[in-house]
C-alpha positions in Angstrom: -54.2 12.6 -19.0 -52.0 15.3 -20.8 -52.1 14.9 -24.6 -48.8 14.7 -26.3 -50.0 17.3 -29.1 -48.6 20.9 -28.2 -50.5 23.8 -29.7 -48.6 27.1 -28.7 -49.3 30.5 -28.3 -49.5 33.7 -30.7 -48.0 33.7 -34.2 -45.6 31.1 -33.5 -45.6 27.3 -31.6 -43.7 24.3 -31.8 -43.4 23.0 -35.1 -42.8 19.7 -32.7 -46.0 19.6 -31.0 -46.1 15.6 -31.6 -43.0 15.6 -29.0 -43.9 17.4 -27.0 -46.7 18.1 -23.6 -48.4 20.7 -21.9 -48.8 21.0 -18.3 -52.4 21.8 -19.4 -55.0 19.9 -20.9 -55.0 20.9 -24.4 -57.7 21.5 -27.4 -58.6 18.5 -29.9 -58.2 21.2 -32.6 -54.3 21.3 -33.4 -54.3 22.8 -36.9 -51.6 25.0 -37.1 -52.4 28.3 -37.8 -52.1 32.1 -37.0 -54.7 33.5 -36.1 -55.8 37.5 -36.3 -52.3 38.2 -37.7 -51.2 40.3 -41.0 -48.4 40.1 -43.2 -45.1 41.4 -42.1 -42.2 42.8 -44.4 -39.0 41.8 -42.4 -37.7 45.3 -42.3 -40.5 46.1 -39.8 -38.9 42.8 -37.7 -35.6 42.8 -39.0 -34.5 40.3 -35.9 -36.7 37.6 -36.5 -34.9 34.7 -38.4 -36.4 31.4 -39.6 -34.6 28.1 -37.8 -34.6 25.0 -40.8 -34.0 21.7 -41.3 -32.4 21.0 -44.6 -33.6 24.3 -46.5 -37.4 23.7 -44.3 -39.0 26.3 -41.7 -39.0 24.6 -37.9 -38.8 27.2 -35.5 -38.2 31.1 -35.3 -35.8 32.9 -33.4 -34.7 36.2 -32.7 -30.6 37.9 -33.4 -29.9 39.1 -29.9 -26.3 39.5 -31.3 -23.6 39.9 -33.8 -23.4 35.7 -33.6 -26.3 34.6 -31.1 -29.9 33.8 -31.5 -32.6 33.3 -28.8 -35.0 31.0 -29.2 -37.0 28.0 -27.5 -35.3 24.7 -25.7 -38.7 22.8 -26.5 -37.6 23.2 -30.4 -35.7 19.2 -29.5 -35.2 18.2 -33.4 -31.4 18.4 -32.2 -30.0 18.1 -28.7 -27.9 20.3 -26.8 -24.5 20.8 -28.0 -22.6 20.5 -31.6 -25.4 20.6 -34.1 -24.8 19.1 -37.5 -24.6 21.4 -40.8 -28.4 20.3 -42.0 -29.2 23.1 -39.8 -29.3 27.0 -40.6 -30.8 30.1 -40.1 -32.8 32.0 -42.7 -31.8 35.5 -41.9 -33.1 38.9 -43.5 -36.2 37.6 -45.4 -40.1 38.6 -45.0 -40.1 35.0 -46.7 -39.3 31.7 -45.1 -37.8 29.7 -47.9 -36.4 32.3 -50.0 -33.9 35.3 -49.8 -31.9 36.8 -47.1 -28.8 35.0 -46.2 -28.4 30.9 -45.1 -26.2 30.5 -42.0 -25.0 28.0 -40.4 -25.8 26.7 -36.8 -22.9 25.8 -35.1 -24.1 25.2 -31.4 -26.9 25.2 -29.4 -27.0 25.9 -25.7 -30.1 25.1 -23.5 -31.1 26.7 -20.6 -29.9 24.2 -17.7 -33.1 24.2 -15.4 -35.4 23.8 -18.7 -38.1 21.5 -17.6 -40.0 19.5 -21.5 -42.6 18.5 -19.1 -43.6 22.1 -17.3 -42.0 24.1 -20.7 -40.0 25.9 -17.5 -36.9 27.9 -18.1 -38.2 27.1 -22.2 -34.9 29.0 -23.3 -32.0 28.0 -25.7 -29.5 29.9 -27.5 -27.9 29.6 -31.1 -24.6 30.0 -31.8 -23.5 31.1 -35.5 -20.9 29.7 -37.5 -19.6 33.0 -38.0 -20.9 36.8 -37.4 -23.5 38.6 -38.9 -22.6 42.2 -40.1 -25.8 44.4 -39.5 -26.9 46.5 -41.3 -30.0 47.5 -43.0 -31.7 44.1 -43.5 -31.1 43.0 -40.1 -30.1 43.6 -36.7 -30.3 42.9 -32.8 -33.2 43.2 -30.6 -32.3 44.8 -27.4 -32.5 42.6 -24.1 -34.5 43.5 -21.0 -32.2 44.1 -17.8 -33.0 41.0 -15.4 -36.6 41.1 -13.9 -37.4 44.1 -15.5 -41.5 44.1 -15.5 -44.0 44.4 -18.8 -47.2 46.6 -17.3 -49.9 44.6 -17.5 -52.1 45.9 -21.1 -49.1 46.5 -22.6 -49.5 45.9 -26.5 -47.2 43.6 -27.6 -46.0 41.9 -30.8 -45.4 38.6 -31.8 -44.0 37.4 -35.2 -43.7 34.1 -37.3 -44.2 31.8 -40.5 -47.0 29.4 -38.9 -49.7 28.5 -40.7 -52.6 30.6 -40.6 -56.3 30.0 -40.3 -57.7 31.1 -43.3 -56.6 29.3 -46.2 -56.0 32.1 -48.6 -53.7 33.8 -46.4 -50.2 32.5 -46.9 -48.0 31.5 -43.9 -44.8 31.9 -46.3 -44.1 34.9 -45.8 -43.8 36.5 -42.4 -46.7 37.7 -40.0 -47.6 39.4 -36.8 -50.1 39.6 -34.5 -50.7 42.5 -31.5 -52.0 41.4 -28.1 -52.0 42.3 -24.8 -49.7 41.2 -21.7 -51.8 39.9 -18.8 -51.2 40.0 -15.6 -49.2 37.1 -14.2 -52.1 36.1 -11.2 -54.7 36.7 -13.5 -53.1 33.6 -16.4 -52.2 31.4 -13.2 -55.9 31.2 -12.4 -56.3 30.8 -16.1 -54.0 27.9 -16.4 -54.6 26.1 -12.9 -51.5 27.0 -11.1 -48.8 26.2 -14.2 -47.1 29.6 -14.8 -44.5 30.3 -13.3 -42.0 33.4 -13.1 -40.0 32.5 -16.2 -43.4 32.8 -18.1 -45.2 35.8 -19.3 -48.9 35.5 -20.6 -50.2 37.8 -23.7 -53.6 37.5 -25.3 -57.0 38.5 -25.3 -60.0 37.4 -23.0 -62.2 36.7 -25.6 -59.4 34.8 -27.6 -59.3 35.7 -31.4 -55.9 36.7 -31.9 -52.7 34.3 -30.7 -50.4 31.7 -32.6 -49.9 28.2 -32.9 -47.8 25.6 -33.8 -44.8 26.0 -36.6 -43.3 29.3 -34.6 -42.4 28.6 -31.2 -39.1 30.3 -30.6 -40.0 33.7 -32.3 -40.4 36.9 -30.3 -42.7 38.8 -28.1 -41.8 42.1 -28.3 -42.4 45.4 -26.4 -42.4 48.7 -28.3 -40.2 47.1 -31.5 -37.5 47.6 -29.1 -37.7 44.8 -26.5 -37.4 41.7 -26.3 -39.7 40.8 -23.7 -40.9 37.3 -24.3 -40.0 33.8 -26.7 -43.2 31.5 -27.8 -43.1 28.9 -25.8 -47.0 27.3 -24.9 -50.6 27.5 -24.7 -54.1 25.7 -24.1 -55.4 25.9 -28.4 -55.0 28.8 -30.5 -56.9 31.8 -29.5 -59.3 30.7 -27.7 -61.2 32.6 -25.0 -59.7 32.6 -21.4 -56.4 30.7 -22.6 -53.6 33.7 -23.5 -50.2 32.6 -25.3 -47.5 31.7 -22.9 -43.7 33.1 -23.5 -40.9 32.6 -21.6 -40.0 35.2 -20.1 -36.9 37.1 -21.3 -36.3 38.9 -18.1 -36.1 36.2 -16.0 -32.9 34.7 -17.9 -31.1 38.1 -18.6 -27.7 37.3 -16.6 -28.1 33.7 -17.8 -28.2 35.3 -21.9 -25.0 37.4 -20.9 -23.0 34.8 -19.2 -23.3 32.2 -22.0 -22.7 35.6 -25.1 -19.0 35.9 -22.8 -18.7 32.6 -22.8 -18.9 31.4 -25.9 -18.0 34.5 -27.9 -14.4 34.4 -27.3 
């Protein structure tokens, strides 16, 4: 029987992992931590933004442009559509309950083949009440082109405000965490079947260094540059054999750019 408690990948998870299922069978231990991860000063990851609930962290998310954020679908505290002024975005600050600039949420889109019980197509995307002039405390991450491939090795980075494993470290202010993207047939095995090609695996074999619950929605990124992946699922939190799962950004590229044209005009 699948257990209702969601413990995602990397640095960040589901803050809602009591609403939500894996299509694994998951860990007893669903502390919410990061684990392996180091402090990050937000102009290192000036595209990561913190999604709240009345002034409180919930998910992370990533400024893909001037009045668009990516994030996860499985982040359900609101549905699909008009979302009500509790909610902002905590945007330009290394800390998640201070600084930077509070916007407004205005409207969020879901991906329309998202799946809560296979965390398939695991994509949604934010629209601002109004639009964010960049500048030096924060700015877009650039977008893959549709299918475009992550080598296998590749080091990648992944960014959030979860908890961590060691007490003394704070989860207030922002961390990250390297790992390695493994290959798609090799995390299939892992996972018995249950990854599919909107899903991109990152970790190491011997586990130590991943994310868990309190970031899902925050980026997987390639290079500082790309975009490559959003936190989306996992079997525990670092443990050996069980890499993070992300969606996977390239999958959804055309889908990103037809709802920006959309919904920007």
């Amino acid at each position: 029987m699948i257990n209702s408690v969601v413990i995602s990948c990397l640095v960040v998870v589901c803050v809602f992992g009591s609403e939500l299922k894996t299509p694994t069978s998951i860990s007893n231990d669903n502390t919410i931590r990061i684990v392996g991860g180091h402090i990050v000063d937000i102009k290192d990851a000036p595209y990561v933004v913190s999604m709240q609930l009345n002034g409180k962290h919930l998910c992370g998310g990533t400024i893909i442009h001037k009045k668009f954020i990516l994030t996860a679908a499985h982040c359900r505290k609101y549905p699909e559509g008009v979302v009500n002024r509790d909610y902002s975005l905590r945007i330009g600050s290394s800390y998640r309950a201070q600084g930077g600039n509070v916007v407004k949420i205005t409207r969020k889109i879901m991906h329309p083949k998202y799946n809560h019980d296979t965390f398939d197509y695991d994509f949604a995307i934010l629209e601002l009440e109004k639009e964010l002039n960049f500048g030096n405390k924060y700015w877009p991450l650039r977008l893959p082109k549709q299918n475009q491939d992550v080598k296998d090795g590749n080091k990648l980075y992944v960014y959030g405000w979860g908890e961590t494993k060691n007490s003394e470290e704070y989860s207030s202010k922002l961390r990250g965490v390297e790992v390695p993207k493994v290959s798609q047939s090799a995390c299939n095995k892992m996972y018995s079947g249950n990854i599919t090609d909107r899903m991109i695996c990152a970790g190491y074999t011997k586990g130590g260094k991943d994310a868990c619950q309190s970031d899902s929605g925050g980026p997987l990124v390639l290079n500082g540059k790309i975009l490559v992946g959003v936190v989306s699922w996992g079997d525990g939190c670092a443990q050996p054999n069980f890499p993070g799962v992300y969606g996977r950004v390239a999958s959804v590229r055309n889908w990103i750019d037809r709802v920006i044209k959309r919904y920007q005009q």
